[in-house]
C-alpha positions in Angstrom: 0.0 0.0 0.0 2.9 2.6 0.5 3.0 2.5 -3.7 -0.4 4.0 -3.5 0.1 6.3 -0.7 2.8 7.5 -2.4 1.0 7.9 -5.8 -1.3 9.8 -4.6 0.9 12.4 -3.1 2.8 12.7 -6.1 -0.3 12.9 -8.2 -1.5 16.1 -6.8 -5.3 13.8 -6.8 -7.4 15.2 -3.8 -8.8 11.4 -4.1 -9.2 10.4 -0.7 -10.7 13.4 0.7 -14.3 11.5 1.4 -12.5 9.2 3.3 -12.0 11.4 6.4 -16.0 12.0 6.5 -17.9 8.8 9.1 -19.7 6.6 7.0 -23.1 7.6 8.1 -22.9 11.0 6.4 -21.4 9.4 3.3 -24.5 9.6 0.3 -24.2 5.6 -0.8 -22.8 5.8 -4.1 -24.7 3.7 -7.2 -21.9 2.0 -8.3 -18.3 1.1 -6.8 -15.8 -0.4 -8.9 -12.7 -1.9 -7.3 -9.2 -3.1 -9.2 -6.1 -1.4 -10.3 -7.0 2.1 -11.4 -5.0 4.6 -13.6 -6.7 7.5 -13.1 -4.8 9.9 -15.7 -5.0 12.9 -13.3 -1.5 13.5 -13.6 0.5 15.7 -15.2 1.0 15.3 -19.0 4.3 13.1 -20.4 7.0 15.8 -22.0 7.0 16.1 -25.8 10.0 13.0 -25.7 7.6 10.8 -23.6 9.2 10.9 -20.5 6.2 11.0 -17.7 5.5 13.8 -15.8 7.3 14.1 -12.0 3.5 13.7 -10.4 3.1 10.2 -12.5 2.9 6.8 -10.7 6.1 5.9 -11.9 8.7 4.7 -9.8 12.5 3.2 -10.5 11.2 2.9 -14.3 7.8 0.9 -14.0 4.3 2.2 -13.9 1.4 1.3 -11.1 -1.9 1.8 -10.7 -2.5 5.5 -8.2 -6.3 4.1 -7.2 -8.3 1.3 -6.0 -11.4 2.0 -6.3 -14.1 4.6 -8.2 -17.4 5.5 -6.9 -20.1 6.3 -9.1 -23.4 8.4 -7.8 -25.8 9.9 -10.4 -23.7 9.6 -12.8 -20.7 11.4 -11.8 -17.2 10.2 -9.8 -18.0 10.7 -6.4 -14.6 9.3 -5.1 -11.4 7.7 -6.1 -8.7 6.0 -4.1 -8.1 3.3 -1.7 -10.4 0.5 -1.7 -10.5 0.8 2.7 -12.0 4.1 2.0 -14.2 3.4 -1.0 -16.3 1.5 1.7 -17.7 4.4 3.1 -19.8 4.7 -0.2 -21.2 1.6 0.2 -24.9 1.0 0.8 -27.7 -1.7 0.5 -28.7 -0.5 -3.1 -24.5 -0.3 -4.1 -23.7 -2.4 -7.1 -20.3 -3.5 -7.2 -17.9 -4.0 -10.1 -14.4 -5.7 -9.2 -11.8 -5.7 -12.5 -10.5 -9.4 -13.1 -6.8 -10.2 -12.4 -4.9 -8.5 -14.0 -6.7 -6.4 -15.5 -7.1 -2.4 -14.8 -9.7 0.4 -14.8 -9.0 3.5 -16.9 -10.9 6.6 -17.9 -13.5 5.9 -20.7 -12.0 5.0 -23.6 -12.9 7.6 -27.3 -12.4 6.8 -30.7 -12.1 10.2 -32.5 -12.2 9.4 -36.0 -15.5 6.4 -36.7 -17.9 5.4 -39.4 -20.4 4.3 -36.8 -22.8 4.0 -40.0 -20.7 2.3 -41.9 -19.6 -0.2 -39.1 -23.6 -1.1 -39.0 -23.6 -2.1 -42.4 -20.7 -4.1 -42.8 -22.1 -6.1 -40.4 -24.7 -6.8 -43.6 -22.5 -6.7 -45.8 -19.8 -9.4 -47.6 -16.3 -8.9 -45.6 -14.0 -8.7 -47.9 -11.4 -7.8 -45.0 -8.2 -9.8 -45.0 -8.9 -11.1 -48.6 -6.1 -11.6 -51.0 -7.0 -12.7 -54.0 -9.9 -11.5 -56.3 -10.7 -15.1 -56.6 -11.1 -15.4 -52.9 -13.2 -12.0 -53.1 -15.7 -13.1 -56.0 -16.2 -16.4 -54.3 -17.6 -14.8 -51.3 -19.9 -12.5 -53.1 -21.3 -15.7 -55.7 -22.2 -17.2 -52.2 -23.9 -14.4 -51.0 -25.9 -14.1 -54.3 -27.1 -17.5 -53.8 -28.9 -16.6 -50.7 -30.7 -13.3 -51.8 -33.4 -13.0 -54.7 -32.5 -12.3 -58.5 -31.6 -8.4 -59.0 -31.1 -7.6 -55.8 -28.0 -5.4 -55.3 -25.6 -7.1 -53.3 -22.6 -4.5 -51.6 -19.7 -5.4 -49.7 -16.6 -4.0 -48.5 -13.2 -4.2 -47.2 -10.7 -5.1 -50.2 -7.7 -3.2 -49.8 -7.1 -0.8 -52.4 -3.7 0.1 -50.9 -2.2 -3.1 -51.2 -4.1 -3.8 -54.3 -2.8 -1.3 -55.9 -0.4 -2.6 -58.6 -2.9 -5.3 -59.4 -6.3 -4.4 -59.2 -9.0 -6.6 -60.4 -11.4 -6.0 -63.6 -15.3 -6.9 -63.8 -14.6 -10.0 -66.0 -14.8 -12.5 -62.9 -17.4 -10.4 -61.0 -19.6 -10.2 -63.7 -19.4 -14.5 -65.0 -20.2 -15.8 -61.2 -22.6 -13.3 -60.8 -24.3 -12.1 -64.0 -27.5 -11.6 -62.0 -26.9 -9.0 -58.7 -25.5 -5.8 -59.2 -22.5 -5.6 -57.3 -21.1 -2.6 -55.7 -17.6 -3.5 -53.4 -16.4 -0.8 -51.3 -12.8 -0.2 -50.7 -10.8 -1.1 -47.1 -10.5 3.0 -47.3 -13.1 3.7 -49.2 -11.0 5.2 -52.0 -12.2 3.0 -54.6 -15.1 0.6 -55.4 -15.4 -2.2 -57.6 -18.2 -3.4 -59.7 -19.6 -5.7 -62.2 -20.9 -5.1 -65.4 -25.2 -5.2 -64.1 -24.0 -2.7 -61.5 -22.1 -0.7 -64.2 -24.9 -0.7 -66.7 -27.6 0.1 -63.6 -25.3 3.3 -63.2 -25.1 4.4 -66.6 -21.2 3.8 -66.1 -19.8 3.7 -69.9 -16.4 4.0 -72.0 -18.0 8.0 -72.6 -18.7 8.6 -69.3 -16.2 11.9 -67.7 -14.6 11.0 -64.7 -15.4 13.9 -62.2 -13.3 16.1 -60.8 -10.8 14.1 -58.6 -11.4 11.2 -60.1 -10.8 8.2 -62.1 -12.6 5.4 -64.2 -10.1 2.7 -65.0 -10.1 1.7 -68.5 -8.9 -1.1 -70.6 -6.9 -0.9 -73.8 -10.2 -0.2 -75.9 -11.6 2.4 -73.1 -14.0 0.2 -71.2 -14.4 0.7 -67.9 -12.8 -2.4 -65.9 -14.9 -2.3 -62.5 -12.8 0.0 -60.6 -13.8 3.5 -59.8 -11.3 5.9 -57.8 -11.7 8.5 -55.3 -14.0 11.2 -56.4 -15.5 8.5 -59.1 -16.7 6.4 -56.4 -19.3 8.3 -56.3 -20.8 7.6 -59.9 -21.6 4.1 -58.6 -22.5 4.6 -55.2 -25.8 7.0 -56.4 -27.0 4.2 -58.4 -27.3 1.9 -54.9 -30.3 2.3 -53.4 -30.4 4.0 -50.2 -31.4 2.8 -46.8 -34.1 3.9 -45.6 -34.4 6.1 -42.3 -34.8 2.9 -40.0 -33.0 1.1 -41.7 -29.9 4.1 -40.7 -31.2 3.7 -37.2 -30.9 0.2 -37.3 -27.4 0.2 -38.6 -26.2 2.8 -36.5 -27.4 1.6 -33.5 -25.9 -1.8 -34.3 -23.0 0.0 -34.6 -22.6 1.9 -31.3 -23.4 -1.0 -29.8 -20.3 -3.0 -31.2 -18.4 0.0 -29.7 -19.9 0.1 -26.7 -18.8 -3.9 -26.7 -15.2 -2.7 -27.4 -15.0 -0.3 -24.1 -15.7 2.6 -26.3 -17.6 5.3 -24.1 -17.8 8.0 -26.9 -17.5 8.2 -30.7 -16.7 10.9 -33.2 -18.8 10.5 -36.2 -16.5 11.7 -39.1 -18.9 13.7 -41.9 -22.7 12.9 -41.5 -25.1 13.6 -44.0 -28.2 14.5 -43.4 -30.2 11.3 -43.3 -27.4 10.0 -41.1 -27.6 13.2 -38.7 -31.7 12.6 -38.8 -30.9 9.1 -37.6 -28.5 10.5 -35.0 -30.8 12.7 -33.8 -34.2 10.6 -33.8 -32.0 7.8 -31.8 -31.1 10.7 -28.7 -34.7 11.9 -28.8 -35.6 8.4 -27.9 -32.9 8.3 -25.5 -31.7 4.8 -27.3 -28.1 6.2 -28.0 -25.5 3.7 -25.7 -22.7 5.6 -26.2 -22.4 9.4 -26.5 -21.3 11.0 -30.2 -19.6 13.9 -30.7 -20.8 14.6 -34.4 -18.6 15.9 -37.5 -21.3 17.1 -40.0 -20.5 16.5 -43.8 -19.2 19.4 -45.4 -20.0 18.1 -48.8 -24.0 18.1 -47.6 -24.4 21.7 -48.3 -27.8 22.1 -47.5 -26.7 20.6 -44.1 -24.4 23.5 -43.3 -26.7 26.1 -44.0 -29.2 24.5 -41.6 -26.5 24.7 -39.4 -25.0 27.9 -39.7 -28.0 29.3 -39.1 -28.5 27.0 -35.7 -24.9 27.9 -34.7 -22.9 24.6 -33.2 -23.9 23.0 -29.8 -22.1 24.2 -26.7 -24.2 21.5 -24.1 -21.6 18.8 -23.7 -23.3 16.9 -21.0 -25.6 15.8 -24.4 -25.7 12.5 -25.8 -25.2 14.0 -29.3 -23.0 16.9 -29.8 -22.6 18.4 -33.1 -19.9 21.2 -33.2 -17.5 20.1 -36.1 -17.5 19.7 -39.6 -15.7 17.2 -41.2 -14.5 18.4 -45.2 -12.1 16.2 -47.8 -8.7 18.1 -49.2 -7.6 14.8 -51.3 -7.9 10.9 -51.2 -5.4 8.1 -49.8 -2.0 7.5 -50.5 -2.4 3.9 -51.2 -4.7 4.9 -53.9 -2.1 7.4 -55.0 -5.2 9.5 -54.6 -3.2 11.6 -52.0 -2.3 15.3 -52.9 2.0 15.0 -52.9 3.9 18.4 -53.4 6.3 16.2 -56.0 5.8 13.0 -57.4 5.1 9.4 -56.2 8.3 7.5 -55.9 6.7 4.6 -58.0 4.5 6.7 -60.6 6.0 9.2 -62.1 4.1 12.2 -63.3 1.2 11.7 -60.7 0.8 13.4 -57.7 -2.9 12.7 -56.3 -5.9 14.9 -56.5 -7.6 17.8 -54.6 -11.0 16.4 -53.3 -13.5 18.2 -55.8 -15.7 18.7 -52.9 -13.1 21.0 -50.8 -15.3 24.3 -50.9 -13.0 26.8 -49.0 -15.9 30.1 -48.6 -18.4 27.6 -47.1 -15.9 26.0 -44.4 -14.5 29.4 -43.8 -18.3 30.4 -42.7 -18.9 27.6 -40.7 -15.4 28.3 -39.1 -16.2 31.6 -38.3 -19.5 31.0 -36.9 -17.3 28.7 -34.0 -17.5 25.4 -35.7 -14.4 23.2 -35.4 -13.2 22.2 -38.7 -11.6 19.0 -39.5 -9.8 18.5 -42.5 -8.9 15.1 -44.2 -5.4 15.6 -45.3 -3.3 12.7 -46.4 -0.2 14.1 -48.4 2.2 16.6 -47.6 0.7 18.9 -50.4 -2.9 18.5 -48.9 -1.6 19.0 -45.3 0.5 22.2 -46.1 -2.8 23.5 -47.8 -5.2 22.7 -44.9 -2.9 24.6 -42.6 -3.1 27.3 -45.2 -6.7 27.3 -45.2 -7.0 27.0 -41.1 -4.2 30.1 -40.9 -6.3 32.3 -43.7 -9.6 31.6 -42.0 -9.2 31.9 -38.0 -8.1 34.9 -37.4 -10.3 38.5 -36.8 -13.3 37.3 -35.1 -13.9 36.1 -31.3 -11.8 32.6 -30.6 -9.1 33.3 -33.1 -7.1 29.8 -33.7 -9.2 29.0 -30.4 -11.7 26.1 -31.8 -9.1 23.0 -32.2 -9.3 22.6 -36.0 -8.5 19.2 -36.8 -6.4 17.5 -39.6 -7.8 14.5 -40.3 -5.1 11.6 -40.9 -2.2 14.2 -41.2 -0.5 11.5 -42.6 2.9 13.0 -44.3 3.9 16.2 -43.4 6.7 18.0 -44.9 9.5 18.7 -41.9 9.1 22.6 -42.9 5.3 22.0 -41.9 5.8 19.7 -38.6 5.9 23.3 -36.1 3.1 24.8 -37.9 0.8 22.7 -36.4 1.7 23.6 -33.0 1.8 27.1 -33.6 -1.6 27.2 -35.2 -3.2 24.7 -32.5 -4.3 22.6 -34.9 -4.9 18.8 -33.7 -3.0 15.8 -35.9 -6.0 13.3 -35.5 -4.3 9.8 -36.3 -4.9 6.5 -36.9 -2.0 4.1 -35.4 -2.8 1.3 -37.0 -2.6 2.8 -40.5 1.1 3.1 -39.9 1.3 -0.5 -39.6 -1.2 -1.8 -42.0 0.7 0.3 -44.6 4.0 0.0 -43.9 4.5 -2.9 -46.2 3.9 -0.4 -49.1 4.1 3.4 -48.6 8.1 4.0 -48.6 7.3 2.8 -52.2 5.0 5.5 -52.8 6.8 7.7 -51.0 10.5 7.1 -51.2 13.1 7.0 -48.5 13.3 10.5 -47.4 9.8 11.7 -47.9 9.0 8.6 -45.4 10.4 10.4 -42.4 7.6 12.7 -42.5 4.5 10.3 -42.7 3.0 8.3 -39.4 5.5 10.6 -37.8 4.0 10.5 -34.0 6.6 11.5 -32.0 8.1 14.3 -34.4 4.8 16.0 -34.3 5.0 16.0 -30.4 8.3 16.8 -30.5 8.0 19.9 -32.5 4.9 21.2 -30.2 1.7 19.8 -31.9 -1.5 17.8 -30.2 -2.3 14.5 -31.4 -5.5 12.2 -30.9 -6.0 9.0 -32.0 -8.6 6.7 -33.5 -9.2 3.8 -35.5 -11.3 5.5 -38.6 -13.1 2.0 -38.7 -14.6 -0.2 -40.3 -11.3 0.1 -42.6 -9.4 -1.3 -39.9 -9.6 -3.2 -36.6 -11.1 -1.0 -33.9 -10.4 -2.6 -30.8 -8.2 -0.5 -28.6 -5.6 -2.9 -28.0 -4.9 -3.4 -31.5 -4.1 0.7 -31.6 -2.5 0.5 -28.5 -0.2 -2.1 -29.9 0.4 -0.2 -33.2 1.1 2.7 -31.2 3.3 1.3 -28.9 5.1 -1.7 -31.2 4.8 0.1 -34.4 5.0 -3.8 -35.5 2.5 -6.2 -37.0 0.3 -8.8 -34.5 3.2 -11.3 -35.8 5.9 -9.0 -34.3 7.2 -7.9 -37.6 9.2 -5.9 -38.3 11.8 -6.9 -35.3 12.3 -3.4 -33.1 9.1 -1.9 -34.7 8.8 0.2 -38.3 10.6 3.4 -37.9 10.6 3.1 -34.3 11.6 6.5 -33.7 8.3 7.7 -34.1 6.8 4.9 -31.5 4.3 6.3 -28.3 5.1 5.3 -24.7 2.1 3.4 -23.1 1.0 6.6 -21.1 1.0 8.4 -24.5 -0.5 5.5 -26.2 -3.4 5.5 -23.4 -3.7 9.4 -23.9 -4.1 9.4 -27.2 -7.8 7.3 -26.4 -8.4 9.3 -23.4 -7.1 12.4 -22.3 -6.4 13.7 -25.3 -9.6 12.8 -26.6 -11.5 15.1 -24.1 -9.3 17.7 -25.2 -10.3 18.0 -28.8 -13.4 17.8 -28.0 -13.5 20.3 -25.5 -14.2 18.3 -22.7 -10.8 18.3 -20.9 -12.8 20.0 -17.8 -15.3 17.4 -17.3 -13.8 13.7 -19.1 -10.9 12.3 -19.6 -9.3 11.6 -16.2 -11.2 9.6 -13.3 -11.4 11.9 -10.8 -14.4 13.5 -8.2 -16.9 15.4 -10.1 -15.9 14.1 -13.2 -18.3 12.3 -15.5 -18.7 8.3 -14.7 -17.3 7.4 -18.1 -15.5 4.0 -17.7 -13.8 1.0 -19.1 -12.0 -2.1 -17.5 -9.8 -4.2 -19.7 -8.1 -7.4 -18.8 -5.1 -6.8 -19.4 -2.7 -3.3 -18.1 -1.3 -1.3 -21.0 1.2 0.8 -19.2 3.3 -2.6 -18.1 1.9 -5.5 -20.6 4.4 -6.3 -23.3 3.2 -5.9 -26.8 2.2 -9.5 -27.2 0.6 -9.3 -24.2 -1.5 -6.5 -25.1 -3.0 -8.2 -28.2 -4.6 -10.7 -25.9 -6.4 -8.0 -24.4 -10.0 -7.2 -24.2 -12.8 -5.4 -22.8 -14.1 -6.5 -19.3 -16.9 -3.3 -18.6 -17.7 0.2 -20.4 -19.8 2.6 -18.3 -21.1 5.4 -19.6 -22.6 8.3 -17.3 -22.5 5.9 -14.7 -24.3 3.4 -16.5 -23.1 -0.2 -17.3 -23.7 -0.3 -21.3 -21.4 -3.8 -21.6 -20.4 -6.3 -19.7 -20.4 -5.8 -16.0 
């Protein structure tokens, strides 16, 4: 117990205040949860990773600073030793007590979701993990055999970045199943592929333009082959039919509850459209949302933003839903070779990605200066230099100059010129770390081997001064937050590859990787006051996990999973 004492003391926490107080006078508390508790309410870790003085790290190993949480109308009511936590407990009390092992941490955030799109993959074919387009057309011929004749049939998950220098054509698709349209989304969702029904249902042609941004892959003769880039996604997608608005609730709600399932106690919705932010909002009215969402509205919805603009963005975070941000598109992915490069990709020459076509700078500058935060997806060093730009041109003169957190989506590869810029202009690198792993087998290629040093560059962003938050930007990738924790940390594959981690340089410490989940989350979204650490007063936001991130090895930390997630006090999994 002197660990503890000592943690405490060092943590500045006035944890065990309630303690002192007879237990008769102590309100009982709804919920007490007992285990190994990292409450975050330390100091920050310096810009190289080393932890903070006040941390609960001693002679170079990390231990819990709490034993127990109490939980009373939704808020922490009390944190620290589990002889004192008794004080809150009553008849009515439910208690929680974290397995072996296993630790209690503030609620965990993914900043950068699909929630939507998570729902319906769960309908869809998985074509995640696929390597072959064999492999990929045999699992969509067995779906066809199960659904009736003409009936579109979508899936998703084939990974246009490592696809890349062998994409597939309709031919296949379009023999096994000559009856289904077929629209295939992209791991990334920078390409789809189809066959020749869905094609024709589009009105998809060898004279068709490809939009701005854009690309219809064509054969020698100038037919269309089945894939569709970026911007040209789109000329399929609009001949799918859409869901209808319970079928969105459905799927959403699915959704948020996989989350909830994977300790996830908030969301950020990255660019709803209108039906989806109907859906959003019909599910809080009903008081049916499990987890909260903090909600990026889609900046290529126009009519959207002007409904908005006039409402002005929320400021009630204690809401379910809270929709203050606006998500916009600068250019497409790098393993598309869709993202905007200032010179050329190392294994194309003469191609340098595209500007998003639906990048309209007067209408995100008005929803910026009406106090929206703006989050930009910026993938190459080009499309990140111009987002800054943009952000630099378009805070400044009005009330909360460079004050509302503007986000760069991805932020990907970043010139070393650029790297302070996003400290100075407070702008958030919102990251994914598993992208950095999932595409290391592939983007120095793109890139080449000094350009490299500037993309999934983690710790040279904190190093030169700027903010980072991380996500999973699921469904393309595995969203469970040991996964990220172990890109983060590892930089290495789940097979340990490559030995000493990918450009390990750049690797997080575990209190950073933890952070970047947590504390940081509440930050970019404003809520660094209220969330984010697990302290008195706070809100009850909560996950266990199984296994302890600050002092598991990496191995260990893929066996982990998700014991409890408590939202506002309320046990939405497990328990």
């Amino acid at each position: 117990m002197k660990f503890l004492r000592r943690a405490f003391t060092c943590a500045g926490l006035a944890l065990a205040a309630a303690a002192s107080l007879p237990a008769q006078t102590t309100a009982p508390a709804d919920l007490l949860l007992l285990g190994r508790v990292y409450t975050l309410a330390w100091p920050e870790p310096s810009a190289d990773g080393t932890p903070s003085p006040k941390a609960p790290f001693t002679n170079g190993a990390w231990h819990p600073d709490a034993e127990a949480i109490a939980i009373r109308d939704g808020k922490i009511v009390f944190a620290g030793t589990a002889a004192a936590a008794r004080a809150y407990a009553g008849a009515r009390t439910r208690t929680i007590t974290a397995p072996g092992g296993g630790v209690i941490v503030p609620g965990l955030v993914d900043a950068h979701v699909h929630a939507f799109e998570l729902g319906a993959s769960l309908e869809r074919v998985n074509l995640v993990g696929v390597k072959t387009e064999a492999e990929a057309v045999d699992r969509v011929a067995a779906r066809a055999r199960t659904v009736p004749r003409g009936e579109w049939i979508a899936g998703w998950g084939w990974d246009e970045g490592a696809w890349a220098n062998r994409y597939p054509d309709m031919k296949l698709l379009s023999q096994r199943v000559p009856d289904h349209p077929v629209y295939l989304r992209g791991l990334h969702s920078f390409a789809v592929w189809g066959n020749q029904l869905a094609f024709q249902k589009a009105g998809i042609t060898a004279s068709t333009p490809a939009p701005d941004g854009g690309e219809i892959t064509k054969d020698a003769k100038g037919q269309p082959t089945g894939i569709l880039m970026n911007n040209a996604a789109r000329l399929l997608e609009r001949a799918v039919p859409p869901p209808t608005q319970a079928q969105l609730q459905a799927r959403l709600l699915g959704g948020l509850k996989a989350l909830a399932a994977a300790g996830y106690v908030t969301v950020h919705e990255a660019g709803a459209d209108s039906e989806q932010m109907e859906a959003l909002e019909a599910l809080e009215k009903a008081g049916t949302l499990p987890i909260r969402v903090y909600a990026m509205l889609a900046a290529r919805d126009q009519a959207l933003l002007d409904r908005w603009l006039a409402r002005g963005p929320d400021h009630d975070p204690s809401a379910m839903l809270v929709t203050r941000s606006v998500k916009a598109f600068y250019d497409g992915a790098l393993g598309s070779r869709g993202a905007l490069l200032l010179a050329d990709y190392a294994d194309r020459a003469g191609q340098r990605g595209q500007r998003d076509a639906t990048f309209h700078a007067d209408a995100l500058a008005k929803m910026l200066k009406a106090g929206f935060q703006v989050s930009i997806h910026a993938i190459g060093d080009a499309a990140n230099r111009e987002a800054m730009d943009f952000i630099e041109q378009n805070s400044g003169g009005f009330p909360g100059s460079l004050g509302l957190r503007e986000r760069i989506e991805h932020a990907q590869v970043l010139a070393a010129e650029d790297l302070p810029r996003l400290g100075r202009l407070g702008i958030i690198a919102s990251m994914q770390p598993s992208h950095a792993v999932e595409d290391m087998a592939w983007a120095e290629a793109r890139l080449g081997p000094s350009r490299i040093a500037g993309a999934y560059a983690w710790r040279s962003i904190r190093r030169a001064g700027g903010r980072l938050v991380f996500s999973s930007d699921l469904p393309g990738t595995d969203y469970h937050v040991f996964y990220g924790l172990h890109s983060a940390i590892a930089r290495q594959d789940r097979n340990g590859e490559p030995a000493g981690g990918w450009r390990p340089e750049e690797r997080m410490t575990a209190e950073e990787a933890v952070r970047g989940f947590t504390t940081w989350a509440a930050y970019t979204a404003f809520r660094e006051n209220i969330t984010g650490t697990l302290a008195p007063g706070r809100w009850a936001d909560v996950t266990i996990l199984t296994v302890d991130p600050f002092t598991a090895s990496p191995a260990a930390l893929l066996g982990g999973a998700v014991h409890s997630t408590i939202v506002a006090g309320r046990v939405v999994h497990g328990g």
